[in-house]
C-alpha positions as CSV (number, residue, x, y, z in Angstrom):
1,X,17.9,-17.4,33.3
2,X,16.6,-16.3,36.5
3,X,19.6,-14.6,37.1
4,X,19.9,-13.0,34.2
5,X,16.4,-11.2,35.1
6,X,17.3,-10.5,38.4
7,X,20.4,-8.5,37.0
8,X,17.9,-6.5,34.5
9,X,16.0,-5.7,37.5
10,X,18.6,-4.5,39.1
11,X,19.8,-2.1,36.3
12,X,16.9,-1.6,35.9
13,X,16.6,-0.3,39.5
14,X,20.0,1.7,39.5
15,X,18.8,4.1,36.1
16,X,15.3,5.2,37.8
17,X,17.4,6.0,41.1
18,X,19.3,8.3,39.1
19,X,16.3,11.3,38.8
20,X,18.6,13.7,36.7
21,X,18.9,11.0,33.9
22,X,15.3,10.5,33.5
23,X,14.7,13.9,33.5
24,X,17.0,14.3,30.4
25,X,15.8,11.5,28.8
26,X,12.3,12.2,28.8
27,X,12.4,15.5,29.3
28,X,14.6,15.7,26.1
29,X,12.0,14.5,23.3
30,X,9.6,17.6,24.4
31,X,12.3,19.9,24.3
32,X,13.3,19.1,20.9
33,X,9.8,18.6,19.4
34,X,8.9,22.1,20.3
35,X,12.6,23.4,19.2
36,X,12.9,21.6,15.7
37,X,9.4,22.7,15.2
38,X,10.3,25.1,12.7
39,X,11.7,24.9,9.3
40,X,15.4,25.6,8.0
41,X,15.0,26.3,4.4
42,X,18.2,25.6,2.8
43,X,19.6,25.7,-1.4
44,X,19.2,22.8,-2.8
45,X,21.1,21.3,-5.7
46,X,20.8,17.7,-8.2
47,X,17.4,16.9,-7.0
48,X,16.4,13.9,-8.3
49,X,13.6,14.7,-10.9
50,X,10.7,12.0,-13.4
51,X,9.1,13.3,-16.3
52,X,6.0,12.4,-17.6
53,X,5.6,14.0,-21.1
54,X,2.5,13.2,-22.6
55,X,2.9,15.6,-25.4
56,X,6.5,14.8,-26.9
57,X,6.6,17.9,-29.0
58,X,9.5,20.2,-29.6
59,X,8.0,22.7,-26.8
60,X,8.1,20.2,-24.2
61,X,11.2,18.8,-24.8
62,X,12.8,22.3,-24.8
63,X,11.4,22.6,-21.2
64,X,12.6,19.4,-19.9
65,X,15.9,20.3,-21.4
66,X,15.5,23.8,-19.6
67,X,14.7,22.6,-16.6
68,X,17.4,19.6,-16.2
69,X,20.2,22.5,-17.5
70,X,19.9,23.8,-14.4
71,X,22.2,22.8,-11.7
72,X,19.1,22.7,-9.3
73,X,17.2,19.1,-11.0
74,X,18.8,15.9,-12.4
75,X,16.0,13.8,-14.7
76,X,16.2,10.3,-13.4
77,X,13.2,8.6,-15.1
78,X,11.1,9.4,-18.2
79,X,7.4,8.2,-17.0
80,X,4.8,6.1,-19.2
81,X,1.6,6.7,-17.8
82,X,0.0,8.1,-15.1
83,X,0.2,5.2,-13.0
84,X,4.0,5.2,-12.5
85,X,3.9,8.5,-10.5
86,X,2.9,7.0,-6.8
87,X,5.5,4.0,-7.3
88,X,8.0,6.5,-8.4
89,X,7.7,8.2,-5.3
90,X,7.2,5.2,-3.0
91,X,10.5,4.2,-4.2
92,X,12.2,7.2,-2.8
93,X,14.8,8.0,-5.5
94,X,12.8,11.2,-6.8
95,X,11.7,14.9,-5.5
96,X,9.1,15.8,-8.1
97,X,7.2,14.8,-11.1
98,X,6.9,17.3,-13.9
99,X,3.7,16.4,-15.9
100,X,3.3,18.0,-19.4
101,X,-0.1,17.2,-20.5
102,X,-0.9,16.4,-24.1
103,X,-1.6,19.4,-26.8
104,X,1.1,21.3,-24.7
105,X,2.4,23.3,-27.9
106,X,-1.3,23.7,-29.6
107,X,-2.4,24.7,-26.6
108,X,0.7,27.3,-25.8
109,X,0.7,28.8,-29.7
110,X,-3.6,28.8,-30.0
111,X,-4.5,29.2,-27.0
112,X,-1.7,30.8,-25.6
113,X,-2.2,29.3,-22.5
114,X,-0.7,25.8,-21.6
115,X,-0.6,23.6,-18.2
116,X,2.5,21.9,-16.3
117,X,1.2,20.1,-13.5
118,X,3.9,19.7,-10.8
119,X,3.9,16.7,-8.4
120,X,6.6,17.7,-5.3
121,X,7.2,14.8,-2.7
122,X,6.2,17.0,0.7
123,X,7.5,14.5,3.2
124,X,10.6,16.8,3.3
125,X,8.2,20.3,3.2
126,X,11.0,22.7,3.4
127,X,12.7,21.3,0.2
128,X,9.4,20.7,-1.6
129,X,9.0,24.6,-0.8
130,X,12.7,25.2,-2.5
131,X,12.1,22.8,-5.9
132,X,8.2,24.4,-7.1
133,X,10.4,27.8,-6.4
134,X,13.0,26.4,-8.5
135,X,10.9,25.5,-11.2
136,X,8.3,28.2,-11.3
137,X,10.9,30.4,-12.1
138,X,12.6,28.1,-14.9
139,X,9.0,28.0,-16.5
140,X,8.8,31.4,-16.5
141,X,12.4,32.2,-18.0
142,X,11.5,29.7,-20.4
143,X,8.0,31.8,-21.5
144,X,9.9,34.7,-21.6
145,X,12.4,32.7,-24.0
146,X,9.5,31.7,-26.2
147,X,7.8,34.7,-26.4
148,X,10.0,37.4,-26.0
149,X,7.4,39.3,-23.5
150,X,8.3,39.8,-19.8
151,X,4.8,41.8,-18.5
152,X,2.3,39.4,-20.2
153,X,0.7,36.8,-17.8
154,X,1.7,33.3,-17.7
155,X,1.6,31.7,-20.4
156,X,2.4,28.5,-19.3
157,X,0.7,27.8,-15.7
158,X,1.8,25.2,-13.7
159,X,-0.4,23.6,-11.5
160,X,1.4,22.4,-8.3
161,X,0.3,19.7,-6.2
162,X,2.0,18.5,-2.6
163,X,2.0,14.9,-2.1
164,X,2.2,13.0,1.1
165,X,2.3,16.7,3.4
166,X,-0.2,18.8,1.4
167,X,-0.2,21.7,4.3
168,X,4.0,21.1,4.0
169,X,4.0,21.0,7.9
170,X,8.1,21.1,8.7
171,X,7.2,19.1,11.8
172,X,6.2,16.2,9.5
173,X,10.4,16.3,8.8
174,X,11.6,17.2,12.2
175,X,9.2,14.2,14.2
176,X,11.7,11.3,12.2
177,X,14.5,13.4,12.9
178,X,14.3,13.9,16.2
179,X,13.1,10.4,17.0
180,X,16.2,9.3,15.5
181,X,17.9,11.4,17.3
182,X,16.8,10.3,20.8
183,X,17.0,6.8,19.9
184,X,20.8,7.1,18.8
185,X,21.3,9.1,22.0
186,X,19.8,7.1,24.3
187,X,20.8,3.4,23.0
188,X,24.1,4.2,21.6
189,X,25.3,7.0,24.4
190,X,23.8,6.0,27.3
191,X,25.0,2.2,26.9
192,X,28.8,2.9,25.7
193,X,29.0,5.2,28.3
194,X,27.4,2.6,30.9
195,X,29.4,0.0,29.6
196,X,32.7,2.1,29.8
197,X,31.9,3.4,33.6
198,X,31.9,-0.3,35.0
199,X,35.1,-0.7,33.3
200,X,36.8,2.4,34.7
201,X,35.8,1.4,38.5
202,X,36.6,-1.9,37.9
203,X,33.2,-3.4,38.7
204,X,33.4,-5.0,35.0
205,X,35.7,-8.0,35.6
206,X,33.2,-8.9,39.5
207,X,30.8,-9.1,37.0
208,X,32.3,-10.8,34.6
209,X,33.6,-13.4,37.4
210,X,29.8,-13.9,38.1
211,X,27.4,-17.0,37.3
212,X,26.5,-15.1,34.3
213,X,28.6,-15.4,30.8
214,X,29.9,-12.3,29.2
215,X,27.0,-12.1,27.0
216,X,24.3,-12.0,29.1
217,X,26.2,-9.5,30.8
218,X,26.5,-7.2,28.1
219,X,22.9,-8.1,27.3
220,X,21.8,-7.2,30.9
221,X,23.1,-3.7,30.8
222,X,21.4,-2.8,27.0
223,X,18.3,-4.5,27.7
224,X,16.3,-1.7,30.2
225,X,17.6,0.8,27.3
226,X,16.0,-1.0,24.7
227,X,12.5,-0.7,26.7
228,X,13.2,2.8,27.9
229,X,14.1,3.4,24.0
230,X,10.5,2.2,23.0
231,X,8.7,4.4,25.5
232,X,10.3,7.2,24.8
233,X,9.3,6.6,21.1
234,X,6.0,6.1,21.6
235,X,6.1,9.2,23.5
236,X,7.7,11.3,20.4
237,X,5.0,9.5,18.3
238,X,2.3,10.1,20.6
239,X,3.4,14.0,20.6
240,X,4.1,13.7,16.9
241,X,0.3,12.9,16.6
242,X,-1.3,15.0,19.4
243,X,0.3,18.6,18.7
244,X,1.1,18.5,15.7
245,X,-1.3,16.2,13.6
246,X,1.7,13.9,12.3
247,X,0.1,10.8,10.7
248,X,0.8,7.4,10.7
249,X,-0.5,6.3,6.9
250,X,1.3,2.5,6.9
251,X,1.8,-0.3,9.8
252,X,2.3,0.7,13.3
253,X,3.5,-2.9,13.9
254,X,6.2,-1.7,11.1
255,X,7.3,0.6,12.7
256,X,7.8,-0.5,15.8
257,X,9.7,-3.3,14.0
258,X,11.8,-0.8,12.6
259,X,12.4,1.2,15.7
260,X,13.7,-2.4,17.5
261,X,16.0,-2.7,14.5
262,X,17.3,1.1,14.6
263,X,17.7,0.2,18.8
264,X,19.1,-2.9,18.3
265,X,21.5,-1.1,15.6
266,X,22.8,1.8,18.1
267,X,23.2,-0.5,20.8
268,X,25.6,-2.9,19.2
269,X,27.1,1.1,18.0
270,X,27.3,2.0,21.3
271,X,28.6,-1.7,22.5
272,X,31.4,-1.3,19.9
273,X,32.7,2.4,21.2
274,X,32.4,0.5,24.7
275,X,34.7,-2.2,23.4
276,X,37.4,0.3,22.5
277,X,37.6,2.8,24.9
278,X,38.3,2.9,28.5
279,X,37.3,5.9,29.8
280,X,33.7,7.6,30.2
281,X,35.1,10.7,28.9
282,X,36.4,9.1,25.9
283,X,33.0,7.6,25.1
284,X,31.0,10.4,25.2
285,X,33.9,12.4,23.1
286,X,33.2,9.3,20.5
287,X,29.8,9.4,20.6
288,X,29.1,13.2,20.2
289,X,31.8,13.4,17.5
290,X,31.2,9.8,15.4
291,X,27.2,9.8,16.3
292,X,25.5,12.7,17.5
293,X,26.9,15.5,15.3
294,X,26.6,13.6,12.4
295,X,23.1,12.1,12.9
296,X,22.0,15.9,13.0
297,X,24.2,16.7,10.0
298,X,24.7,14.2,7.8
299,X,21.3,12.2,7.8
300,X,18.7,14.1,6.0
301,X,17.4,15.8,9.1
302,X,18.4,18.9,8.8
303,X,19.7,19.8,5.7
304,X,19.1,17.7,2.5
305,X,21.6,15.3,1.1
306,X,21.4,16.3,-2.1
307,X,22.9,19.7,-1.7
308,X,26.2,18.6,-0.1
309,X,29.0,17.7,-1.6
310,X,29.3,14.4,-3.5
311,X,32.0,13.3,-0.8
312,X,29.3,13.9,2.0
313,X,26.7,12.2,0.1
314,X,28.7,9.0,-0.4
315,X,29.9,9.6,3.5
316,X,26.3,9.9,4.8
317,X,25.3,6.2,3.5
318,X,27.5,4.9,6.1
319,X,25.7,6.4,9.5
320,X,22.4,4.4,10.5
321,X,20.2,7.7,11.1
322,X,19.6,8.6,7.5
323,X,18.2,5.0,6.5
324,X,16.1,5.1,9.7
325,X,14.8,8.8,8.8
326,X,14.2,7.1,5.3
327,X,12.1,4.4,6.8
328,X,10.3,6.2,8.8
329,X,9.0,9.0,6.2
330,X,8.4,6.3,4.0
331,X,5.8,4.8,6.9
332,X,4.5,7.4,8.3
333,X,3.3,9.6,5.2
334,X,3.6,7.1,2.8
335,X,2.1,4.5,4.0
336,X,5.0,2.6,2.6
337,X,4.8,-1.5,3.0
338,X,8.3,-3.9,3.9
339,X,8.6,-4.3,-0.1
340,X,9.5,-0.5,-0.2
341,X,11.5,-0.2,3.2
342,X,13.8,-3.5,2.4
343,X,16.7,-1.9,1.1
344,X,17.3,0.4,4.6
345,X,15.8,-2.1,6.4
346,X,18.4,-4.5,4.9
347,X,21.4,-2.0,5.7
348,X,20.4,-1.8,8.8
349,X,20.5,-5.0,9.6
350,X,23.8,-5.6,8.2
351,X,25.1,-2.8,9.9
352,X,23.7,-4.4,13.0
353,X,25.0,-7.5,12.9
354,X,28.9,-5.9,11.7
355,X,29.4,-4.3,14.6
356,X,28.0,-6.4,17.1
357,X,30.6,-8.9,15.7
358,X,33.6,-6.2,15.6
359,X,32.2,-5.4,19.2
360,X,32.6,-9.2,20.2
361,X,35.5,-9.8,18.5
362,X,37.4,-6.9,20.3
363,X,36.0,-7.9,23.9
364,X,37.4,-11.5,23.4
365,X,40.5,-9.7,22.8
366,X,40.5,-7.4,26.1
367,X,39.3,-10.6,28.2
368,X,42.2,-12.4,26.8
């Protein structure tokens, strides 16, 4: 064992000799912070709606069935009480809750002036933004339906209410993103492409010759990336939190739990690519086309899920930066606990322990 920790050290050693590579790596999570700081607003379609009608009249059910006509909102879940709204959120399947209170007709033909209170999930501000837009202007058409005036004032007023971001801060979005981001660059990049230089100069097979087995090897070279990948996290975090005000509303010790399964997860990605290529050039060709590109496209971060293409959508469940995005939204402004994270948390892990068994399975073969 002794060994083994002398060969740590020594990697250890030879990635804070190279000055270049820790300038990119932790010069790289400012960059982006500051960059990604701003939103992208984008069209969104089939987001993932719950109802809570307490009226159940004719009027509100012609607006639910206005509103889910539209290609813009799918109705998911038809709410009891009042008390179901925060689980229905927690458990990440839903955008928004519409909330028609009760008297809604009485209140529109007497008083002619009724109340929709709208509930938007503002971990994601920029599409929060794009939905109360959405349906503002549904209710509206829906008025003017009704009462067959256009330059009256509203009729029915909704009352909107952000949950989880109430200032919608974009950053709130872009601090998972890009912490995804790095980790997924620097554990899955960095070690394929480490991995893959010792075999193209040969040094692989004098190390494999060593008093160490081939595991420990392997295990040697992703181990100082799995501690640089924690700093540089808690740096991101530590950013997150001092410029921008990001909050941390559930377990810190969750999240770094999930972080060390998201490392653990792009290091068995990048120990795979590593397993099938022999080249550096090759690795990095992988990595920016199979990881990089789509952690930025195809995971949430940028542009929402729901507005691609059902192809895409189904696509994007197999890359492990949009459950890690979901996980850490869910933690940090929702103060969500393990019950609520399992599912990702669960992929994950699964996904984890696939390819690390692909990965081994392919280096018996080349050793062979």
């Amino acid at each position: 064992m002794k060994q083994f920790f002398e060969f740590v050290k020594k990697e250890c050693f030879h990635i804070f000799r190279d000055r270049r590579t820790l300038i990119i790596l932790f010069g790289m999570p400012v960059v982006l912070i500051v960059l990604f700081g701003f939103a992208i607003t984008n069209e969104i379609r089939h987001a993932r709606i719950a109802v809570l009608d307490q009226s159940k009249d004719a009027l509100s059910q012609g607006l639910i069935r206005k509103i889910t006509a539209s290609a813009y909102f799918d109705l998911t879940e038809n709410l009891r009480s009042e008390k179901d709204i925060m689980p229905a959120f927690r458990k990440g399947d839903i955008r928004m809750v519409v909330v028609i209170p009760a008297n809604f007709a009485r209140d529109f033909v007497r008083e002619r002036k009724a109340s929709v209170q709208l509930l938007a999930d503002a971990s994601d501000p920029n599409t929060s933004s794009t939905l109360i837009n959405y349906i503002n202007a549904i209710i509206l058409q829906y008025q003017q339906e009704k009462t067959g005036v256009r330059n009256l004032p509203l009729t029915i007023s909704p009352e909107v209410r952000m949950v989880f971001n109430p200032a919608l801060k974009s950053v709130f979005l872009f601090v998972p993103g890009v912490m995804t981001l790095i980790l997924m660059l620097v554990c899955a990049m960095m070690t394929s492409i480490t991995i893959t230089r010792e075999k193209e100069l040969g040094t692989m097979e004098i190390l494999l010759v060593s008093p160490l087995r081939p595991v420990l090897v392997i295990a040697g070279k992703v181990v100082p990336y799995v501690l640089l990948s924690f700093v540089i996290a808690i740096i991101i975090l530590v950013l997150g939190a001092g410029i921008f005000g990001m909050p941390l509303k559930g377990s810190l010790w969750l999240l770094l739990g999930a972080c060390g399964l998201f490392c653990l997860t792009a290091l068995s990605l990048g120990i795979l690519i590593s397993s099938v290529t022999n080249s550096q050039q090759t690795a990095m060709m992988i990595s920016m086309m199979g990881l990089l590109l789509p952690t930025i496209l195809l995971s949430g971060f940028v542009y929402p899920i729901e507005s691609m293409p059902v192809p895409l959508q189904i696509l994007s469940n197999i890359f492990p930066a949009k459950w890690f995005i979901i996980i850490l939204k869910d933690i940090m402004l929702k103060g969500s606990d393990l019950r609520h994270i399992a599912l990702p948390m669960g992929v994950l892990a699964g996904m984890t322990v696939f390819f690390l068994a692909v990965s081994l399975r392919k280096f018996k073969t080349r050793l062979s």
